[in-house]
N, C-alpha and C positions, 0 to 999 in steps of 0.2 A: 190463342190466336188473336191476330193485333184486331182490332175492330176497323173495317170498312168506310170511310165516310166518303160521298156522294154529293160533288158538284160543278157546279157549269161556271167553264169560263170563255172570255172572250177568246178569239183568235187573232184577233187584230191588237188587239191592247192588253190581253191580259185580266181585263175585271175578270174579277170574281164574284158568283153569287149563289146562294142556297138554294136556288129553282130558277129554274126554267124562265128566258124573259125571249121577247120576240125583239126587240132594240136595247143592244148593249146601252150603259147607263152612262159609260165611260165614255164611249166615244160615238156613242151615237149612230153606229153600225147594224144592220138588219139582220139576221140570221147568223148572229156570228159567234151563238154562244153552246158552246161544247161541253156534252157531260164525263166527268173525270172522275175520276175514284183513285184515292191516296190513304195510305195506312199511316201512322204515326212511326212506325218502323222507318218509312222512307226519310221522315222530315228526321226523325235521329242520328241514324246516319251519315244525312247528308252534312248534318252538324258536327260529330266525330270526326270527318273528314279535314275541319281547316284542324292544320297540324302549325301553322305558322303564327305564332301568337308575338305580336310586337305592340310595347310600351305608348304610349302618347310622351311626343317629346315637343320641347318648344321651341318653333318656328324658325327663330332668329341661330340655335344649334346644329338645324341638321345643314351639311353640305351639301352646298351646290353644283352643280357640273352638269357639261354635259353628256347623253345617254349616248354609250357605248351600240356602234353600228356594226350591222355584217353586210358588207359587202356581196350580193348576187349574182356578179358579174354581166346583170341584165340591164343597162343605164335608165330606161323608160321604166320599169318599175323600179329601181331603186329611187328617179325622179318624183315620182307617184308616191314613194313612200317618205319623201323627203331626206333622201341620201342612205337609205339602206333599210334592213331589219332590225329591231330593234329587241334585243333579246329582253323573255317573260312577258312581249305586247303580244296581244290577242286580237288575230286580224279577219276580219269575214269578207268572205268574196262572194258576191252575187251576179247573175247572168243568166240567160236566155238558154233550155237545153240546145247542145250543141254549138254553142258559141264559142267555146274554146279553154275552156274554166280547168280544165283538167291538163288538158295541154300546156297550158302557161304555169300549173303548180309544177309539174313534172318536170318540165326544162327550168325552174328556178331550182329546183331540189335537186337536179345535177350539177348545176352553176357550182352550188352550196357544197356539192360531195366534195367537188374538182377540188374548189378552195380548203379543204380539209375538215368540212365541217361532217358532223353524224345526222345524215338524217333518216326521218320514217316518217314513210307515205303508208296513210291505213285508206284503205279502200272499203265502203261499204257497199259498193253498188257495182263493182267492179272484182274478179276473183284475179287471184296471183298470177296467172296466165295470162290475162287478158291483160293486165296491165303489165306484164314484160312484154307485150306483144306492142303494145303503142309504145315502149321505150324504145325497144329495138326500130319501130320507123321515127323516132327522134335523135337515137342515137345518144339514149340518155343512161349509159349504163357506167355505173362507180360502184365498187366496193364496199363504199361508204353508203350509199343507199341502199335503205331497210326497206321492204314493204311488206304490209299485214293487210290479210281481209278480215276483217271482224266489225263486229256492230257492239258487240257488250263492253259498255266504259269498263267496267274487272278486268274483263282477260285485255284492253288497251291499258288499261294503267300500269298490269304486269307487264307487259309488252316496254312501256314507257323503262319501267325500273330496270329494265335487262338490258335494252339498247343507250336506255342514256341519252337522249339525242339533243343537238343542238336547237333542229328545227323537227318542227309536226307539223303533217299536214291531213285532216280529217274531211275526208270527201265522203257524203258529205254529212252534215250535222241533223239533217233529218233521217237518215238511215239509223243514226247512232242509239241505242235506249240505256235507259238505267234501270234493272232487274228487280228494285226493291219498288219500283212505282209503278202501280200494274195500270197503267197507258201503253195505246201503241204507238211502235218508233213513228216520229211527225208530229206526233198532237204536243197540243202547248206546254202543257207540263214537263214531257218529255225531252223537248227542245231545251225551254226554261233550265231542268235541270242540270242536263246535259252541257250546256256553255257555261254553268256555273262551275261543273266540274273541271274542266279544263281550262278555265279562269283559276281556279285555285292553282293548281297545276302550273300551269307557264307561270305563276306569281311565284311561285314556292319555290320549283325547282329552274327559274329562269330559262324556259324553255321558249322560245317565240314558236306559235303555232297559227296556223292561218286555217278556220273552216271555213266550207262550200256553202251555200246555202241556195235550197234551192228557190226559186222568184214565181211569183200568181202572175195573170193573164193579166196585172194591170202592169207589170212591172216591179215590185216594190217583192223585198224579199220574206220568203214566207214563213208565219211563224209572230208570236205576238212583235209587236215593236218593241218592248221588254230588251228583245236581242241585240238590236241595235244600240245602246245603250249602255249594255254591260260590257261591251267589245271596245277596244282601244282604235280600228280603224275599220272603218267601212269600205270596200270597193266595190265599183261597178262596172262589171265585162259587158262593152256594148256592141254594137255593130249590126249592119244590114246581112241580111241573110244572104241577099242577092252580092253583095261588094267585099271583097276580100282582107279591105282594114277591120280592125277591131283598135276599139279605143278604151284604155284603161284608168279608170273618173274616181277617184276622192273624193266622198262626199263627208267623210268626219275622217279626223287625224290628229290625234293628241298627239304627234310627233311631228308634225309637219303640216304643210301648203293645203286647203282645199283646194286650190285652184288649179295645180298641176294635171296633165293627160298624160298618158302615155300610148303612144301609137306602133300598133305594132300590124303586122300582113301576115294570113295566113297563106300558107303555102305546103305543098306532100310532104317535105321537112317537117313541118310543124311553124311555128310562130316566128317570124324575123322582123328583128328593128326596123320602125324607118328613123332614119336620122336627120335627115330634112323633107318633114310632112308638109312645106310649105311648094317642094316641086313635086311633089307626089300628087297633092290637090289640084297643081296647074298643069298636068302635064298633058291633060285632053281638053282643054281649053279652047275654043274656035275662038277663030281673032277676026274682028272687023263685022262683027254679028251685032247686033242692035238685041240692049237688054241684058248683055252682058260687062259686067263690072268686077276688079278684084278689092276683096275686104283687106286691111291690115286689122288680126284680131290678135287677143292675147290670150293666152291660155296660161295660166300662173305665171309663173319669168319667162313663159317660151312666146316667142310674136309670130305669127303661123298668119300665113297669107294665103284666102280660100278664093274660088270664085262663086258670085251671086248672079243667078238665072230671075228675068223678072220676062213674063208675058202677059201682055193687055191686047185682052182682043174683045171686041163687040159683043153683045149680048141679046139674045130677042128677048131675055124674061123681064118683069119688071126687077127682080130682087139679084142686080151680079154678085154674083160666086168672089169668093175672098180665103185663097188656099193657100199657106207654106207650109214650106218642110224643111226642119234643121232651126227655125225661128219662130219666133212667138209669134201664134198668130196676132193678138192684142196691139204687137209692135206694130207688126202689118196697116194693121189698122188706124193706129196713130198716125202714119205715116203717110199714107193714101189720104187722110183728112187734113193735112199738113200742107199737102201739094195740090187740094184742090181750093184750100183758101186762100192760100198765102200764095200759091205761084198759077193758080187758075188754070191748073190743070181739070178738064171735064170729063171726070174719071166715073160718074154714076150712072152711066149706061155703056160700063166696060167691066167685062168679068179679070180679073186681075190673081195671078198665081206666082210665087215667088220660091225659089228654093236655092237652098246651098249644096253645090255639087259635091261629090265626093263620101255622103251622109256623116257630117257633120253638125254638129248642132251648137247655134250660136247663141251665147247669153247676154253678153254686157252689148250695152248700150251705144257702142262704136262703132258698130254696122251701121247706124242709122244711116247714114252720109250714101253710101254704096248703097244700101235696099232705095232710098230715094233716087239714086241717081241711073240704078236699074230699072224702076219705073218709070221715071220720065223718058228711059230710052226707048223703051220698049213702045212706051205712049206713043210719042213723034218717030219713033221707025229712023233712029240718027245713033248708029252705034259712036262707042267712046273710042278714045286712043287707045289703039290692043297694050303700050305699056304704061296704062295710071294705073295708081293704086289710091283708095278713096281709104279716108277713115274717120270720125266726129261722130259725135251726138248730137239725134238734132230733137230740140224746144219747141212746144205749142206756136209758139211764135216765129217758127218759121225759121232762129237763128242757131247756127252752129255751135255747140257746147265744146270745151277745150276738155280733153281725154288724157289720163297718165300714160307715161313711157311712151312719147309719141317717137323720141329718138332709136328706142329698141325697134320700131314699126321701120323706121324710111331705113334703116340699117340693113333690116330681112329685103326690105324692096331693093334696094339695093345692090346687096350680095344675090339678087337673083336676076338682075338686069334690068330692070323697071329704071324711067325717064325721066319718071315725072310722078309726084305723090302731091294730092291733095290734100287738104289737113284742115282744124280750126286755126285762124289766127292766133287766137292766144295759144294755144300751143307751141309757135313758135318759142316761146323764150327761156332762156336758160340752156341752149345747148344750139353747136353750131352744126349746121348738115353738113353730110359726109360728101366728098369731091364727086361729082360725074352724073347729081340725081338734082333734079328741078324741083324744087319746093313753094308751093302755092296758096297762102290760108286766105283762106276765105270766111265771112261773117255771115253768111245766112246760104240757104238752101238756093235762094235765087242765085246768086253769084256762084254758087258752088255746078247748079246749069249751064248757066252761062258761060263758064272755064271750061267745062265737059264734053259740052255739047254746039258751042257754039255759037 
């Protein structure tokens, strides 16, 4: 009988240690260390397993190209994944229960069938009924799609050898265990092992497989970070529980763009594209309300035009409230200190709240322009022109910062019907505006009021 040995690992990171600690060592985590038992049988095995054994070649010999794509007939994750699936990459998907995570694997693995490819969807938390039950209301039914419930990597790997498949999809990776490592399915070890197995796998027999994983109450998916790491693409299924879009975020992609989204609407069908999330964002827009502003933002190559809610109203505490949603509060912040130095706005006995409609959330630094110029509206109570569209960075000092791809920005305003686009000046150069839209840069935040408001 193999000999038992007996230890704690992190669940956040992974350390490992002989006993017992109350703060991971690694990262510095509180209670996050788990006791494990593993046989040397398992670590054997798992070594047996790589069956792919290649040479070390030099550099300047191996050829170039590039990685062959599968098309999923779905354009927003093909976006996301930067032009398709990428046969033998190893993709994880993370999300929120019930946010949509199954839905969106199942209508790609029909996509996949239709175009001829073989695929297998394994269910572990889900039986064979249950999920032809959600096919049949997506309407995702092909020939070519396989589906297994099972949780034991063995009877999936036979499974694997009998179907052959192009694409795998394991929903999801905590459900899944490996027999020879006595943990149970979830804990670290078992995860750990479990993606390495199917890492070897899509390497070996160039299968592209995408697992589920499920995500902690902070957000972040669970399971050591180990995981994220060993996987060729990370994604993240987002969305308001209350709001019908879900948005699909690239946060690592050895094949492509972080910075791509892909947006999609749920609906009794199941999941549908939008195609221009730029009138989908404006479509309930009030016009001629004070505090109201639209952003020109970008999201990878896409320019996506949202609108920014700002309200300033009076406060009796000494300490006003400082709330967004969709933006960083910190920016908030900058910004609000920006406008009471430099343009003498008297904003410290004003509770001030600022959000992006739609739940969306903004990162790069080209909202500034618009979050300031939703505050100052909302401040003086003098709504903006229902068609500008605002967009720049704006400096401690007050001055408007010039932004990339301002021409892809006045283009979307543009083809959406907007007047008139405010901008930095230096952004003006090197590209001419398009016929029919008013183009305006301005050098600082003062002038950029001033143009706005009046």
């Amino acid at each position: 009988m193999a000999k038992i040995r007996t230890k704690f690992v992190c669940a956040q990171c992974g350390t490992e240690s002989p006993k017992w600690m109350g703060r991971c060592p690694g990262c510095g985590e509180w209670n996050s260390m788990v006791e494990e038992r593993e046989t040397a049988r398992g670590a054997q095995s798992a070594a047996r397993s790589l069956r792919a054994q290649e040479k070390p070649q030099a550099i300047i010999h191996i050829e170039s190209g590039t990685e062959p794509r599968i098309e999923t007939r779905m354009r927003e994750l093909n976006r996301v994944l930067g032009g398709g699936v990428v046969p033998g990459s190893l993709i994880l998907v993370g999300g929120d229960p019930g946010i949509g995570k199954s839905t969106l694997l199942l209508q790609a693995s029909h996509e996949l069938a239709s175009a001829g490819r073989t695929v297998l969807y394994v269910s572990g938390e889900e039986s064979v009924r249950q999920t032809k039950m959600r096919a049949d209301r997506l309407g995702a039914l092909h020939e070519r799609l396989f589906v297994l419930c099972e949780t034991n990597v063995e009877e999936i790997g036979e499974a694997i050898e009998q179907v052959k498949p192009d694409f795998l999809v394991i929903d999801s990776i905590q459900t899944v265990y490996e027999p020879n490592i006595p943990s149970a399915p979830g804990s670290v070890a078992q995860v750990r092992e479990c993606t390495a197995w199917f890492m070897r796998a899509a390497k070996v027999r160039g299968i592209a497989t995408v697992l589920v994983g499920h995500v902690t109450k902070e957000g972040a998916i669970a399971g050591p970070r180990l995981l994220e790491h060993m996987v060729d693409c990370v994604l993240y299924f987002e969305g308001e529980r209350h709001h019908s879009y879900r948005l699909l975020r690239a946060v690592k992609n050895r094949f492509g763009s972080t910075n791509e989204i892909g947006i999609f609407e749920m609906s009794e069908a199941g999941l549908r594209e939008v195609a221009n999330p730029s009138e989908l964002f404006l479509s309930e827009r009030p016009l001629g309300v004070s505090g109201s502003t639209v952003a020109a933002s970008m999201e990878g190559t896409r320019p996506v035009l949202v609108e920014l809610q700002a309200l300033v109203a009076p406060t009796m505490f000494p300490s006003p409230r400082r709330m967004s949603a969709g933006i960083d509060h910190q920016r908030m912040a900058l910004i609000i200190a920006v406008l009471e130095k430099r343009i003498g706005l008297f904003l410290q006995n004003q509770d001030a709240y600022l959000n992006v409609a739609g739940g969306v959330r903004l990162d790069e630094p080209a909202v500034d322009l618009a979050a300031a110029v939703s505050l100052a509206s909302s401040f003086r109570d003098v709504p903006t022109r229902p068609y500008d569209v605002f967009f720049g960075e704006v400096g401690l000092t007050g001055e408007v910062r010039a932004v990339s791809r301002a021409e892809q920005r006045v283009k979307e305003a543009a083809k959406l019907g907007f007047k008139r686009v405010i901008l930095p000046e230096r952004s003006l150069k090197g590209w001419k505006p398009p016929a029919g839209i008013e183009i305006v840069g301005v050098g600082s935040v003062e002038e950029a009021l001033r143009v706005a408001l009046g």
